[in-house]
N, C-alpha and C positions, 0 to 999 in steps of 0.2 A: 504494500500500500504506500504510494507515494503523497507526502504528506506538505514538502516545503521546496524550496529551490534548491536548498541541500541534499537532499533528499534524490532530486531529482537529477540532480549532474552525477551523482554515485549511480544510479542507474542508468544514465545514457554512459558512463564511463564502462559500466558492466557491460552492455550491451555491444560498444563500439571494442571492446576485449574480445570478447566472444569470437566477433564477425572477422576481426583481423586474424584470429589465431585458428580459425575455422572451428572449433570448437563447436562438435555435435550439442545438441539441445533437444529437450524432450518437454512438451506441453502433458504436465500428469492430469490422470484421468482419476475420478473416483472409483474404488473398488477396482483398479486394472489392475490385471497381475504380473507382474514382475519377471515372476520365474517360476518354474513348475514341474518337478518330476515326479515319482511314483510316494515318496515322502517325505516332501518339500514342497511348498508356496510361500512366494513372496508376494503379498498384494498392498497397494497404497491405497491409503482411505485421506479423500478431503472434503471437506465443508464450504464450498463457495457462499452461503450465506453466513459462514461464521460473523460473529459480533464484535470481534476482536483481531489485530492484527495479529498478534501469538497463535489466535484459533484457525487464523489460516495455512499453521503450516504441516505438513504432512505429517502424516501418521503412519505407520508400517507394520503388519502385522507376518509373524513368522510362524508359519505351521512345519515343524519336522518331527518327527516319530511319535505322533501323534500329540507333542506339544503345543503350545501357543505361548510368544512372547511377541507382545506389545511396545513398538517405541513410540514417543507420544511428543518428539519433536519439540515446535515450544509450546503446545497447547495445553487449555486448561483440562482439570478432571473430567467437567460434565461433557468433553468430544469425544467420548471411550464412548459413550450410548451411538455415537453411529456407526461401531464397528458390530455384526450382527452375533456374538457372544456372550456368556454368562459368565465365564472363567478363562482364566489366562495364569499360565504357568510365571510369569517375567512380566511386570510392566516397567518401562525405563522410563520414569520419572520424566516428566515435561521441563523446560523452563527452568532445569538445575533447582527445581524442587522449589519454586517463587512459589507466593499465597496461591491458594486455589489450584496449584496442579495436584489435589490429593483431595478426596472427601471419603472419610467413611464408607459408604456405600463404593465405591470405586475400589478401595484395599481389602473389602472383604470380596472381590471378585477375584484376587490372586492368591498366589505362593510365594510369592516375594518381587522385592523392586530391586532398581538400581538408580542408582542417581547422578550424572557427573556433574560435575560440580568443582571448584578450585575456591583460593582467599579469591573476595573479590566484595568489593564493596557493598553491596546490597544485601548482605547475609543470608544469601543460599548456601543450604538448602534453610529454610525459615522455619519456626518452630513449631506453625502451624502443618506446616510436611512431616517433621517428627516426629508430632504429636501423633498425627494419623496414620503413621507407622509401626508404634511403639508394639503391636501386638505382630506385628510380620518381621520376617528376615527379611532384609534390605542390606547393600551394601552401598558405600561410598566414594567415587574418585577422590576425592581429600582425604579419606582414611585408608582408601585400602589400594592406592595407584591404577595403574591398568586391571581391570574386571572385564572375567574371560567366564560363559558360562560354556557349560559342554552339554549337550541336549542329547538324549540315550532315551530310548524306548524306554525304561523302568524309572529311569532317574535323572536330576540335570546335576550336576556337578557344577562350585562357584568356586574359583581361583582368584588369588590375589599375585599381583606383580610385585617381586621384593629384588627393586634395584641391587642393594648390595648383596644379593646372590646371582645377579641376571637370569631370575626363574619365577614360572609362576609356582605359585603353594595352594594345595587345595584346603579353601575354609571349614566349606560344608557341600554335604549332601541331601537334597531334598528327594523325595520319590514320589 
């Protein structure tokens, strides 16, 4: 959403990038799939009447070995209602965990989140994300570096990145 003159040269500079560098470009569709084989889909979900410039941005839903993980881009919680599911193994936290990427109702529809997130001014992930958390397994980019999940038919496996061994380590296991 283009909002000021500012605004507006960072996209024609984006634009005039693109064209010079020939750089392919994809207009995304709602609900198009991505990718697809016998135990795997990638589909995008968007909201062109979203309310919000955050609620416009994609959302991505991972179907493998009969899981579901959720990335929710910068969008707020209540854009989960037009992806057509009741449960999701993984939701990845929208918006580095700002107000409103979390409600109740959204956290009891998983197994666990992720969040990235770093210091940064605005105190993501905020405490109302949390809060909303405090009864699920969640992991943190500021706490726990690179978050690597492994998705297995019986079970997902969450690993953390520990620079000074150049390895990942597994946290936990959910099934």
């Amino acid at each position: 959403m283009i909002e000021n003159e500012e605004d507006t040269n960072i996209a024609e500079n984006i634009s005039n990038y693109i064209k010079e560098h020939s750089i392919d470009t994809k207009i995304v569709k709602d609900r198009e799939i991505l990718h697809e084989t016998e135990d795997f889909r990638l589909t995008n979900f968007v909201n062109p009447n979203a309310e919000s410039e955050n609620d416009h941005s994609i959302m991505t839903l991972l179907e493998a070995n009969g899981k579901r993980a959720v990335f929710m881009g910068d969008c707020r919680a209540k854009m989960i209602d037009i992806i057509p599911f009741e449960e999701f193994d993984i939701i990845k936290i929208g918006h580095h965990g700002a107000d409103g990427t979390t409600t109740p109702e959204m956290i009891s529809k998983t197994k666990s989140a992720i969040i990235s997130t770093g210091f940064n001014q605005y105190g993501h992930p905020r405490n109302e994300t949390l809060d909303n958390l405090k009864d699920t397994f969640y992991m943190r980019t500021d706490n726990n570096n690179a978050i690597k999940a492994v998705i297995k038919k019986d079970k997902t496996e969450f690993y953390s990145y520990y620079p000074h061994k150049n390895k990942f380590v597994k946290v936990k296991e959910l099934k």
